[in-house]
N, CA, C and O atoms as a GROMACS GRO file, in nm:
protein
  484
    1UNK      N    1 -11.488  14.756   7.383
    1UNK     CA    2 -11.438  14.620   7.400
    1UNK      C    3 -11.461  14.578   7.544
    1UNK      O    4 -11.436  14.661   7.632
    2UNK      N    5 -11.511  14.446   7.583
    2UNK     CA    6 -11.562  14.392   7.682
    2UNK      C    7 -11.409  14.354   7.752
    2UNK      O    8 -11.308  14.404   7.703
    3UNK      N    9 -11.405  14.307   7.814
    3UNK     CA   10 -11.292  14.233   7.959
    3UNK      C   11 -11.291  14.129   7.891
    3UNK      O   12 -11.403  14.076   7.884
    4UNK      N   13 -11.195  14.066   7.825
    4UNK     CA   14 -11.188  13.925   7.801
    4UNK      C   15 -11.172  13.798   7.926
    4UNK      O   16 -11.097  13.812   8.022
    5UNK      N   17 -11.236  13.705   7.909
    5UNK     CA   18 -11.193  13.624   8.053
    5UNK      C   19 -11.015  13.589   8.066
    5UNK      O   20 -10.942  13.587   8.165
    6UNK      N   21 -10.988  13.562   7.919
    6UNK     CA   22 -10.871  13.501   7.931
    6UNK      C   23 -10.810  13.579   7.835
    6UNK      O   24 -10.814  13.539   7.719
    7UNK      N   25 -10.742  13.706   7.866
    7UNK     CA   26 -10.644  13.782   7.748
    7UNK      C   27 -10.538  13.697   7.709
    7UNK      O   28 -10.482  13.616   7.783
    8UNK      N   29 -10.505  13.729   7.548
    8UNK     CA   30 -10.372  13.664   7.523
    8UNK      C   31 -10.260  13.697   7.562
    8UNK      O   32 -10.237  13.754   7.669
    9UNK      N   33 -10.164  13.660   7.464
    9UNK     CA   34 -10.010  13.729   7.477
    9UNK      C   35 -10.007  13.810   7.489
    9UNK      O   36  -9.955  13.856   7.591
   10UNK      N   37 -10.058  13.888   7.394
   10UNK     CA   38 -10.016  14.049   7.339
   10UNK      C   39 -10.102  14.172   7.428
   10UNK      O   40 -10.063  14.288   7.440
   11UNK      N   41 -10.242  14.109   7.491
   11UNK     CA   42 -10.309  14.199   7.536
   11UNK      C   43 -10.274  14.184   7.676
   11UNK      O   44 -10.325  14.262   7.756
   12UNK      N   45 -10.152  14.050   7.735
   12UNK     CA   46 -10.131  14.056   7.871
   12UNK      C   47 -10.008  14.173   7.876
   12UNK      O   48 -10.007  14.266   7.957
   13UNK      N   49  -9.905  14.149   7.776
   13UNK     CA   50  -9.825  14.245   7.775
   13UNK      C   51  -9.860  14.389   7.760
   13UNK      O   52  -9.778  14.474   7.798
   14UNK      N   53  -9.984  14.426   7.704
   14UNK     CA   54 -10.042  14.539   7.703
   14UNK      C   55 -10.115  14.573   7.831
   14UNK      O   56 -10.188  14.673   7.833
   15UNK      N   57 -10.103  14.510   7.919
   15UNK     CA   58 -10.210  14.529   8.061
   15UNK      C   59 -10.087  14.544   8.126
   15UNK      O   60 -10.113  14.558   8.246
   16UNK      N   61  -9.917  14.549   8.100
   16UNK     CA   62  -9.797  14.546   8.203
   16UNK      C   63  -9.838  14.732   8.256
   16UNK      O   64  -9.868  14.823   8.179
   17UNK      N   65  -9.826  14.738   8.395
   17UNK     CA   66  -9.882  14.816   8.463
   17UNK      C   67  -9.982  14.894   8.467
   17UNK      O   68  -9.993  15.016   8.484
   18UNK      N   69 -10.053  14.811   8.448
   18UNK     CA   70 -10.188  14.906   8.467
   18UNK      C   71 -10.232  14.732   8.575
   18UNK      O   72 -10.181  14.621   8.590
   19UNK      N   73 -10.354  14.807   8.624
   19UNK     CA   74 -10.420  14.727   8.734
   19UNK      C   75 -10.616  14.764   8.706
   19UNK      O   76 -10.682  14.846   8.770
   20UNK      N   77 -10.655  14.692   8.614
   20UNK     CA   78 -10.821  14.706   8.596
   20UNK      C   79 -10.873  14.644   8.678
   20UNK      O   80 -10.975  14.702   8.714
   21UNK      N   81 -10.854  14.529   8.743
   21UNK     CA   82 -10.895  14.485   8.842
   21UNK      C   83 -10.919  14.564   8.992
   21UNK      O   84 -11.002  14.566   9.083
   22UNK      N   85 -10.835  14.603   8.968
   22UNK     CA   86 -10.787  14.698   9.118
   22UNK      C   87 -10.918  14.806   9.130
   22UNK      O   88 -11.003  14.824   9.217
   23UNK      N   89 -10.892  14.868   9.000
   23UNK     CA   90 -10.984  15.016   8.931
   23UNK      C   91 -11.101  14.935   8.952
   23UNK      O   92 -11.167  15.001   9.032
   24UNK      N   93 -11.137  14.875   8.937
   24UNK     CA   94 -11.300  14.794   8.906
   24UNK      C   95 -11.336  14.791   9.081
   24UNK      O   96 -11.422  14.870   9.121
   25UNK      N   97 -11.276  14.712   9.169
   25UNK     CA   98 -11.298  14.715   9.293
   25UNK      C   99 -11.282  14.852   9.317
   25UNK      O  100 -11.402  14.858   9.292
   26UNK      N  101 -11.254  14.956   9.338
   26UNK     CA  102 -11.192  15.048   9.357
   26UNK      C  103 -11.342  15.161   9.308
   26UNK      O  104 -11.382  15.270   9.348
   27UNK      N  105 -11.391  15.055   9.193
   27UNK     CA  106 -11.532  15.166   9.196
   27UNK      C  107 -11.638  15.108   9.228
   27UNK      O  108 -11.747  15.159   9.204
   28UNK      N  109 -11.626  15.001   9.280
   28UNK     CA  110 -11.759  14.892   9.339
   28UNK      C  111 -11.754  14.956   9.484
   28UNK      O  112 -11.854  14.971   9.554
   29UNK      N  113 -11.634  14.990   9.518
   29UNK     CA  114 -11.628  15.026   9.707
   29UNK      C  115 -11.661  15.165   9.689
   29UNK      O  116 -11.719  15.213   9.786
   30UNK      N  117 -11.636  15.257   9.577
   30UNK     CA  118 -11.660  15.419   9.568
   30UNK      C  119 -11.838  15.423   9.555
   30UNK      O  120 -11.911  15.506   9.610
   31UNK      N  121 -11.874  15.325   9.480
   31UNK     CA  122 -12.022  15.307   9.442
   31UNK      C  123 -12.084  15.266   9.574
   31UNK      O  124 -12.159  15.338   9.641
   32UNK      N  125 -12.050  15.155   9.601
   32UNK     CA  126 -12.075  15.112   9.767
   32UNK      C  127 -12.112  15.235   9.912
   32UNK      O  128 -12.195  15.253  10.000
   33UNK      N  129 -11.972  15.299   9.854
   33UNK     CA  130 -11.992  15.459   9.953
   33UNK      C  131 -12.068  15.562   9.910
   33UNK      O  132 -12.056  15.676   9.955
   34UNK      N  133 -12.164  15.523   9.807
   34UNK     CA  134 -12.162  15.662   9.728
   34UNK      C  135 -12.115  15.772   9.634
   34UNK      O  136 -12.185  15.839   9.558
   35UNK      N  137 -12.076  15.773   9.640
   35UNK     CA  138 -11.917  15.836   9.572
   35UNK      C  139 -11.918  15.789   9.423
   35UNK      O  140 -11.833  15.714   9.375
   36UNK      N  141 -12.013  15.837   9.361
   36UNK     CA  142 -12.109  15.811   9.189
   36UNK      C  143 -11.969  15.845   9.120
   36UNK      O  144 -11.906  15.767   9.049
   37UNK      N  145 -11.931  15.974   9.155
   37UNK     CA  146 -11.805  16.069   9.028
   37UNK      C  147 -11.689  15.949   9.035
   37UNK      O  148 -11.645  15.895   8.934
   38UNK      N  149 -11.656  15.921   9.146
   38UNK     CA  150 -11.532  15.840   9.184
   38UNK      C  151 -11.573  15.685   9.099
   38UNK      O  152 -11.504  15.651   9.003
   39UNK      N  153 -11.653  15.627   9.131
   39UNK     CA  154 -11.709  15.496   9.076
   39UNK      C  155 -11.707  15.446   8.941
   39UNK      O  156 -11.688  15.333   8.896
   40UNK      N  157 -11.738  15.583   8.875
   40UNK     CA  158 -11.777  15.655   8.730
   40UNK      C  159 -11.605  15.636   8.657
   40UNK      O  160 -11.579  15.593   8.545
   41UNK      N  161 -11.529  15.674   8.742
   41UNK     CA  162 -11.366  15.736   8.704
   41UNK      C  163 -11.279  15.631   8.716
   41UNK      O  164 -11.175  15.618   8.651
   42UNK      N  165 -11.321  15.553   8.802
   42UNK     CA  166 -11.229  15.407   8.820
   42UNK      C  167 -11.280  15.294   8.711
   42UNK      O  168 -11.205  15.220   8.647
   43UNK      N  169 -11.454  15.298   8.703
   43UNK     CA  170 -11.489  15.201   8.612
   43UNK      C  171 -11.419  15.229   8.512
   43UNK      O  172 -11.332  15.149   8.477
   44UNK      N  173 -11.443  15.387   8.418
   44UNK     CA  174 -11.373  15.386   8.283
   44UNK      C  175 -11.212  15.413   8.341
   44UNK      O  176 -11.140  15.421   8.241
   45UNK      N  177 -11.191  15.417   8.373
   45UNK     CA  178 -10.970  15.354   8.440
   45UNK      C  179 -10.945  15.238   8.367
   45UNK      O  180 -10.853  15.218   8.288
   46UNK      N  181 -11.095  15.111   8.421
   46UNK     CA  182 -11.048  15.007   8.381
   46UNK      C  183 -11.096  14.967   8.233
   46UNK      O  184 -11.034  14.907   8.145
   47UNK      N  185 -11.228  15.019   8.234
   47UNK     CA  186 -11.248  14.957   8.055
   47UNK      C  187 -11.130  15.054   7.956
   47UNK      O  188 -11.089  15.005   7.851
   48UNK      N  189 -11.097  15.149   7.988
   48UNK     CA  190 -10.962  15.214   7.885
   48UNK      C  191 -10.842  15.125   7.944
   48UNK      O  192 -10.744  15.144   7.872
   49UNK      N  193 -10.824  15.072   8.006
   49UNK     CA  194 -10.698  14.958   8.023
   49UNK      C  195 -10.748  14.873   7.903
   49UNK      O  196 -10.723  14.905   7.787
   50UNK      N  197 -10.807  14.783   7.932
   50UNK     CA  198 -10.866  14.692   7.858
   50UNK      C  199 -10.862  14.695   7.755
   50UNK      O  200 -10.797  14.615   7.688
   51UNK      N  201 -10.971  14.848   7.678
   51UNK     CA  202 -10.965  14.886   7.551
   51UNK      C  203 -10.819  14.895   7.501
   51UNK      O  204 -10.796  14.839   7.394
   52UNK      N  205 -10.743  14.941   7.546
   52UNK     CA  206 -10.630  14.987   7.491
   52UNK      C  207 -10.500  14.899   7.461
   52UNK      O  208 -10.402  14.926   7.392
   53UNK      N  209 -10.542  14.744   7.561
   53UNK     CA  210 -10.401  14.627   7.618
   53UNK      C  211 -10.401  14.623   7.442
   53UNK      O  212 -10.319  14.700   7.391
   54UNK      N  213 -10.463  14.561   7.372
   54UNK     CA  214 -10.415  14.504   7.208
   54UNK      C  215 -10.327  14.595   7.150
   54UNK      O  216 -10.243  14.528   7.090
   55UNK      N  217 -10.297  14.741   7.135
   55UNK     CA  218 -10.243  14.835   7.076
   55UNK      C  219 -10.108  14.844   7.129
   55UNK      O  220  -9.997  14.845   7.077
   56UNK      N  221 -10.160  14.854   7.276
   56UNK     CA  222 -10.043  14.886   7.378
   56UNK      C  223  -9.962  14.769   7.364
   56UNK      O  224  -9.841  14.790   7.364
   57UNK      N  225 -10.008  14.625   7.351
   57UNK     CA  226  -9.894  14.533   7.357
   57UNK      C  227  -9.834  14.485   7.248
   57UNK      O  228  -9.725  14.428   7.252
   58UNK      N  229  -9.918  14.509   7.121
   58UNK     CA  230  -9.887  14.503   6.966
   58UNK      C  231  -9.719  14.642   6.992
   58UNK      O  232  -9.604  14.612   6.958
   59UNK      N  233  -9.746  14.740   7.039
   59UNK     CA  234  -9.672  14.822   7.012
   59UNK      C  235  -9.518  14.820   7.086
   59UNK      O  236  -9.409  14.834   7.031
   60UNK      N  237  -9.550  14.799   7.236
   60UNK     CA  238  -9.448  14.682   7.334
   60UNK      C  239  -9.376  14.588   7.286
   60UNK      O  240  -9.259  14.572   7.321
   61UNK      N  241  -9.476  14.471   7.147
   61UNK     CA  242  -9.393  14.378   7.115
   61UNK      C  243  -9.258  14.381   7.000
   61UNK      O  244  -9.144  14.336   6.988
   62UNK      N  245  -9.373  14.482   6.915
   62UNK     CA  246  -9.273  14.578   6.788
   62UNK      C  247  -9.138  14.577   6.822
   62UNK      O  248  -9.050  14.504   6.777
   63UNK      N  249  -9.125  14.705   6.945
   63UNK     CA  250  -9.061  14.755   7.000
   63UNK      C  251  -8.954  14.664   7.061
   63UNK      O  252  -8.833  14.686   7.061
   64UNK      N  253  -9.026  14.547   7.120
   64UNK     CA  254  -8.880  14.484   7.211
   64UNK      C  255  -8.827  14.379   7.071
   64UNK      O  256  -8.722  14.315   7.079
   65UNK      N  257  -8.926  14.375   6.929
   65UNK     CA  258  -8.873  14.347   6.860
   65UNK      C  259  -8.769  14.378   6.763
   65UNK      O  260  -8.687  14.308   6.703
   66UNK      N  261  -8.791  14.482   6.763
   66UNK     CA  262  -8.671  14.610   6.696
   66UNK      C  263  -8.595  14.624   6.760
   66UNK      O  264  -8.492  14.641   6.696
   67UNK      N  265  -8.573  14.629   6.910
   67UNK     CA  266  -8.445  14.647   7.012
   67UNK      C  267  -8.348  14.560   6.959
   67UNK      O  268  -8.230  14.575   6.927
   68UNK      N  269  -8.485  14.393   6.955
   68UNK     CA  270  -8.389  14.251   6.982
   68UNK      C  271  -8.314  14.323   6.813
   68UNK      O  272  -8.207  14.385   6.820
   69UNK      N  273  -8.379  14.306   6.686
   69UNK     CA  274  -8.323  14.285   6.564
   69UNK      C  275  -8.217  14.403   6.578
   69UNK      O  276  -8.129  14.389   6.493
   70UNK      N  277  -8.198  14.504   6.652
   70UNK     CA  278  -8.098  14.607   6.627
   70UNK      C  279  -7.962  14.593   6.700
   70UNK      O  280  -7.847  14.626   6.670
   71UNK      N  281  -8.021  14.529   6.811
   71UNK     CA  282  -7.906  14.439   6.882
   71UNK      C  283  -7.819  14.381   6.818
   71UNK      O  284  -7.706  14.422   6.792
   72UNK      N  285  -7.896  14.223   6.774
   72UNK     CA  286  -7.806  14.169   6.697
   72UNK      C  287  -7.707  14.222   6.567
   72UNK      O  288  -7.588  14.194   6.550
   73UNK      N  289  -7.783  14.294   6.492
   73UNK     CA  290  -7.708  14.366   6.371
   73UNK      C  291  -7.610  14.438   6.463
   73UNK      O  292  -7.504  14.458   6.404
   74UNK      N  293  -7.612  14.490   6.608
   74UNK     CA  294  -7.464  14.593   6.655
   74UNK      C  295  -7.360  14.453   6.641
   74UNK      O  296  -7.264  14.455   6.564
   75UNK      N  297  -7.397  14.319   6.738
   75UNK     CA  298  -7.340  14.231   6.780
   75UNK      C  299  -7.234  14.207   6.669
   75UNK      O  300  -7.112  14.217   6.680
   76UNK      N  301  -7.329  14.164   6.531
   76UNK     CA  302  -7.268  14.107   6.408
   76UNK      C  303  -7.170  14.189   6.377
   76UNK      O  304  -7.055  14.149   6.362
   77UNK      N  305  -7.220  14.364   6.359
   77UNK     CA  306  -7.080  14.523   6.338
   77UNK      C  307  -6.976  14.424   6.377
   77UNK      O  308  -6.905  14.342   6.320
   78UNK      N  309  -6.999  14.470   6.503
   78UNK     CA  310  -6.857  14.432   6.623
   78UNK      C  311  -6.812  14.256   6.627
   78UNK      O  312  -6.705  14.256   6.688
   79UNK      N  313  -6.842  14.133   6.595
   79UNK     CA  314  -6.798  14.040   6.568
   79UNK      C  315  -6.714  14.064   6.398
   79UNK      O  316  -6.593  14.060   6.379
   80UNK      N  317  -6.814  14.087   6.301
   80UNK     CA  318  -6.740  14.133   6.243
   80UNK      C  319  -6.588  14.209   6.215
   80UNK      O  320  -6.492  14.160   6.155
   81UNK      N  321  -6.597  14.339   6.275
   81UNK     CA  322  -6.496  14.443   6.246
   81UNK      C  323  -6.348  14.304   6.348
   81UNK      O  324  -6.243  14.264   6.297
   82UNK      N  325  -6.397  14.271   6.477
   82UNK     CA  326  -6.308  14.193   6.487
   82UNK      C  327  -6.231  14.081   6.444
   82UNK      O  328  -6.113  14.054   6.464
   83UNK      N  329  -6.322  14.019   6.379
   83UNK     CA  330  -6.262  13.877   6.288
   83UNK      C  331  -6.178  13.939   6.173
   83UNK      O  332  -6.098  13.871   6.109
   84UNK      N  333  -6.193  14.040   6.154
   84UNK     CA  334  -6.143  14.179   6.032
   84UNK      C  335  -6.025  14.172   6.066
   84UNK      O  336  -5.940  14.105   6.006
   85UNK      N  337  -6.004  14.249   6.181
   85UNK     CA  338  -5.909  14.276   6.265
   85UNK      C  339  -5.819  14.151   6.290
   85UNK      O  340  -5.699  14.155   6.264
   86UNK      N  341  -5.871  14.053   6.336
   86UNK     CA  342  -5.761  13.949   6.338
   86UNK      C  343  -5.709  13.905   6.190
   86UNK      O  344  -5.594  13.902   6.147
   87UNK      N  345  -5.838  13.871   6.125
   87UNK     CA  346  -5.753  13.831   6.005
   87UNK      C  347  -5.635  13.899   5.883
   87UNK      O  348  -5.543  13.863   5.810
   88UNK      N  349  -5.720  14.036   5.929
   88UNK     CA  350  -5.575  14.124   5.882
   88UNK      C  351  -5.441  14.104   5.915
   88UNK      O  352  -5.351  14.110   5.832
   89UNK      N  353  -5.417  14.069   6.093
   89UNK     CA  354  -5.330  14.035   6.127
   89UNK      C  355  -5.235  13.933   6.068
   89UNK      O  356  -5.116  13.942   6.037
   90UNK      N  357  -5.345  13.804   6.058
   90UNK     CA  358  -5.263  13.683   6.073
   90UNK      C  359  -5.233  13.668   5.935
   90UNK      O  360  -5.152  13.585   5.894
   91UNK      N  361  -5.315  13.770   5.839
   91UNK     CA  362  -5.282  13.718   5.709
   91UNK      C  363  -5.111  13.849   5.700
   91UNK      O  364  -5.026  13.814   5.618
   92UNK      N  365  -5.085  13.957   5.770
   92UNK     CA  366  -4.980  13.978   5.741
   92UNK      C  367  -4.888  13.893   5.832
   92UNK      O  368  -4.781  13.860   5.781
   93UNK      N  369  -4.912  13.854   5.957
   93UNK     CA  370  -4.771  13.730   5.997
   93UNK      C  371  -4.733  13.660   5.925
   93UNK      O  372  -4.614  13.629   5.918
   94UNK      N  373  -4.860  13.595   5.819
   94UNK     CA  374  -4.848  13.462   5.698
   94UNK      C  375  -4.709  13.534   5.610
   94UNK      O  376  -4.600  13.485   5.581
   95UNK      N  377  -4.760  13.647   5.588
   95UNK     CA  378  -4.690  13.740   5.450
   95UNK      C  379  -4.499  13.732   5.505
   95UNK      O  380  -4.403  13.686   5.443
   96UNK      N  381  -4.503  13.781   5.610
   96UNK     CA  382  -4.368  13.835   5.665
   96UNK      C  383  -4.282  13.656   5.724
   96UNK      O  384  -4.330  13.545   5.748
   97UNK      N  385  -4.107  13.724   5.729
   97UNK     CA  386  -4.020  13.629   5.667
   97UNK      C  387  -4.035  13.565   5.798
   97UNK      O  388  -4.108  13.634   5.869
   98UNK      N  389  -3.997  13.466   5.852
   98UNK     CA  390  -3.954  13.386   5.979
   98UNK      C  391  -3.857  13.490   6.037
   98UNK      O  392  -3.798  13.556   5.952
   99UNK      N  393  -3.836  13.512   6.135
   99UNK     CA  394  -3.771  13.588   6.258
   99UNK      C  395  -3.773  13.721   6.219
   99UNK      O  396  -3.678  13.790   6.258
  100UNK      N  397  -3.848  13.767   6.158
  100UNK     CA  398  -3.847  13.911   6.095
  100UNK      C  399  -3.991  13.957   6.161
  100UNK      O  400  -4.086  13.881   6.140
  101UNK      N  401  -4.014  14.079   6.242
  101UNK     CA  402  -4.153  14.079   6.277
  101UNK      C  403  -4.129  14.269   6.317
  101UNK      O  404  -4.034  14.331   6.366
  102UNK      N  405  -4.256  14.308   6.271
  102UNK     CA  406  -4.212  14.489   6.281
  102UNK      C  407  -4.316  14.497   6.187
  102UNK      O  408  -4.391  14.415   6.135
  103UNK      N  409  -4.297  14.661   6.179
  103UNK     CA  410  -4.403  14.727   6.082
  103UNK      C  411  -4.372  14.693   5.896
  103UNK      O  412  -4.432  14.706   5.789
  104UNK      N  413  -4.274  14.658   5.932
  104UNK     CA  414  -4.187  14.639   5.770
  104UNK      C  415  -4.142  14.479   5.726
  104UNK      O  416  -4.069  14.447   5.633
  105UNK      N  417  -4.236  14.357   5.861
  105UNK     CA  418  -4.176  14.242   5.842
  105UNK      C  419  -4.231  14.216   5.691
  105UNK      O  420  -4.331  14.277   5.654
  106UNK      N  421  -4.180  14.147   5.626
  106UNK     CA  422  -4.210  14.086   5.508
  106UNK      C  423  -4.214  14.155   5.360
  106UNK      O  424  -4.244  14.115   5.247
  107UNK      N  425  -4.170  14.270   5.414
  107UNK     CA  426  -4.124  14.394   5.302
  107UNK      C  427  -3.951  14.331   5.238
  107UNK      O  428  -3.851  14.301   5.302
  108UNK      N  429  -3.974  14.330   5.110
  108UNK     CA  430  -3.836  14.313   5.066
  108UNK      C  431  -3.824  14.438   4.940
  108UNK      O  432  -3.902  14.527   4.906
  109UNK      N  433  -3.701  14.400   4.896
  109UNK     CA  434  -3.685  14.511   4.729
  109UNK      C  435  -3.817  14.483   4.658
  109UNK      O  436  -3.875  14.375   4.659
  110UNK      N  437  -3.873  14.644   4.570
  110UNK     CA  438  -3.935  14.589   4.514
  110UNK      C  439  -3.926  14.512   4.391
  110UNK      O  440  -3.810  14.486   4.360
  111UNK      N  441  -4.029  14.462   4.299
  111UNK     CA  442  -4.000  14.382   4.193
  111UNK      C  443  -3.920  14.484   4.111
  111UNK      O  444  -3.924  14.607   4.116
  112UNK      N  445  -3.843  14.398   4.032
  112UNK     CA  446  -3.802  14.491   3.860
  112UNK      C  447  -3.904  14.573   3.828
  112UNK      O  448  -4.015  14.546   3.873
  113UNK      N  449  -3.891  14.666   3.760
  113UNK     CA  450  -3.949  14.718   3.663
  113UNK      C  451  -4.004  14.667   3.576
  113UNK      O  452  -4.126  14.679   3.562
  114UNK      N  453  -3.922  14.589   3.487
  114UNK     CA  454  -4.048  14.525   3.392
  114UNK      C  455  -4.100  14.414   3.397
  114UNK      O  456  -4.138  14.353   3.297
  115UNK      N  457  -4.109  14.370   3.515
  115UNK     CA  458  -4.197  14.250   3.549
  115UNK      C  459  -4.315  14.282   3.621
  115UNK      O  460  -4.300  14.250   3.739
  116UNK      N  461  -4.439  14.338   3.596
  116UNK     CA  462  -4.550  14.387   3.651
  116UNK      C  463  -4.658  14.236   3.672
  116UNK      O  464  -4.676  14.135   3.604
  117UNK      N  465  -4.706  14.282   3.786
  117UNK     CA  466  -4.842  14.165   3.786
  117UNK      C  467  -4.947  14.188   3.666
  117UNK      O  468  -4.989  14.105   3.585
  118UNK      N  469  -4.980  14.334   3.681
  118UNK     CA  470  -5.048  14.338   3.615
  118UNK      C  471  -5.045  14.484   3.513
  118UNK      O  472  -5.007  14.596   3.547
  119UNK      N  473  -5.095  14.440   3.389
  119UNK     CA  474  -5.061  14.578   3.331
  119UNK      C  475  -5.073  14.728   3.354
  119UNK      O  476  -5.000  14.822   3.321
  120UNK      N  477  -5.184  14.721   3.419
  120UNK     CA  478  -5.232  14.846   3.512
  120UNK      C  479  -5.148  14.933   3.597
  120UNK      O  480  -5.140  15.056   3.595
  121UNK      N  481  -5.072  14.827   3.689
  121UNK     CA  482  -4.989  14.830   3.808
  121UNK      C  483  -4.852  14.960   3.722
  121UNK      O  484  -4.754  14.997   3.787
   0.00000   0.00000   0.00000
């Protein structure tokens, strides 16, 4: 794969630290000096950047995409379990008598015996 002039999204996020540009000068000045092995080692530095930004940033994006979606599902747990939590509450304040408030507010005798809600019960 050639150097694109203008990489996209995904292949800029796939180029996050690496420097081909750098590597490319880096073997124009090694070539410049001589220095063939060095020239040789920086050029392919940078065409394996290059080659590799689409995979690398496809895989980057996955990733900060699965963070984001796993995030939110904790967020929702925990909004959840709390709205839980309150409404448990307020639905036993609802239950229990006026000035009566404790572990036992709104507890009275139980029903008769033979008046069941339900037959089961």
């Amino acid at each position: 794969m050639a150097r694109e002039p203008d990489p996209g999204l995904i292949e800029q996020v796939g180029l996050w630290g690496t420097t081909p540009d750098a590597d490319l000068a880096a073997a124009a000045a090694a070539f410049s000096a001589g220095d063939l092995k060095a020239s040789v080692q920086d050029s392919a530095d940078a065409f394996n950047a290059w080659d590799a930004a689409r995979d690398t940033g496809r895989n980057r994006v996955m990733t900060m995409l699965a963070a984001l979606i796993a995030s939110i599902v904790a967020v929702a747990f925990i909004v959840n379990g709390v709205r839980g939590v309150a409404s448990r509450r307020a639905s036993r304040s609802r239950k229990g008598t006026p000035g009566k408030s404790g572990p036992d507010a709104g507890s009275g005798p139980p029903p008769p015996r033979g008046m069941m809600a339900h037959p089961k019960d």
